[in-house]
N, C-alpha and C positions, 0 to 999 in steps of 0.2 A: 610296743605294738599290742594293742588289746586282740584278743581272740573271742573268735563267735563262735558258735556252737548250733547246727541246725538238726533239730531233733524229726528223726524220720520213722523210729519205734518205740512201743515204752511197752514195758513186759513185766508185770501185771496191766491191762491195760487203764487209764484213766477214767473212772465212772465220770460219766458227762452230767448226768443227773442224780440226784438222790430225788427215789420214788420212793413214794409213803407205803408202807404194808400190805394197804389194800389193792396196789396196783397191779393189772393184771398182769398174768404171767408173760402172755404174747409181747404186753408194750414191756415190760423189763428186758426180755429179749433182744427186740431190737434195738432198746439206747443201749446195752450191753455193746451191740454188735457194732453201734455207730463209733463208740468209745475204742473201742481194736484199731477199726482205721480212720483214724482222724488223721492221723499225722502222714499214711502214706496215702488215702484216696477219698478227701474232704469230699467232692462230689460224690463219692459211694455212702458216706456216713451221714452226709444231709439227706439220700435218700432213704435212709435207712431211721432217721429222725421222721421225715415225711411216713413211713410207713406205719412208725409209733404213734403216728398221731392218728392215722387211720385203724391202727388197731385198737386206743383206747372210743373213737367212736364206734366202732363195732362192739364193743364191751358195751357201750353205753346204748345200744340199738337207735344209734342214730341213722335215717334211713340214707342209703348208696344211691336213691334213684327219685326223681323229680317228676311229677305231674304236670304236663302243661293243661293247663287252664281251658286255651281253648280247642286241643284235638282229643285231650284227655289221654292223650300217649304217655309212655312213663319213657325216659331218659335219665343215661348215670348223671348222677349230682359234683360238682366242682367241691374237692376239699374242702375250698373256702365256704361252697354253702351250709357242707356236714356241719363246721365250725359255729357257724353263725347258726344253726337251729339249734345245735348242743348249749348256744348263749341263751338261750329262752330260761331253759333250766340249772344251768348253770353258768352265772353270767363273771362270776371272780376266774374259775379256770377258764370260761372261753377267752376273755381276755389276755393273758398270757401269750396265748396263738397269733393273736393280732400285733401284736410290739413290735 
């Protein structure tokens, strides 16, 4: 009879990503923090990815908030849109977000 083995901790925890040098400190933070709980609260650690991705557009002064056109009111912006303006100027990392 084969045995399975279902892994629920790992201590040191698993770096999810390797960031390059210049990454900031906040996004090493959180894929740090997603990489602890992956294995006991994947929904905590994807949010905690989603927040790394909002923290490297804030590093990058990508804007949080959208003009509409025609009231001229400003409204928070959708991740995806941060993503997709951060592609103007960097369109190889924006892509990565999109896969």
């Amino acid at each position: 009879m084969e045995s399975m083995y279902r892994v629920e901790f790992v201590r040191p925890a698993l770096p999810l990503l390797r960031t390059p040098p210049t990454t900031p400190e906040s996004v090493k933070a959180e894929t740090a923090s997603a990489g602890k709980l992956i294995f006991q609260a994947p929904g905590t650690a994807g949010n905690r990815l989603r927040r790394a991705v909002e923290e490297l557009m804030d590093a990058h002064s990508v804007g949080k908030t959208k003009t509409d056109g025609r009231t001229g009111k400003r409204s928070p912006g959708s991740l995806h849109a941060r993503i997709q303006d951060f592609g103007v100027t960097h369109p190889s990392e924006a892509e990565c977000f999109s896969r």
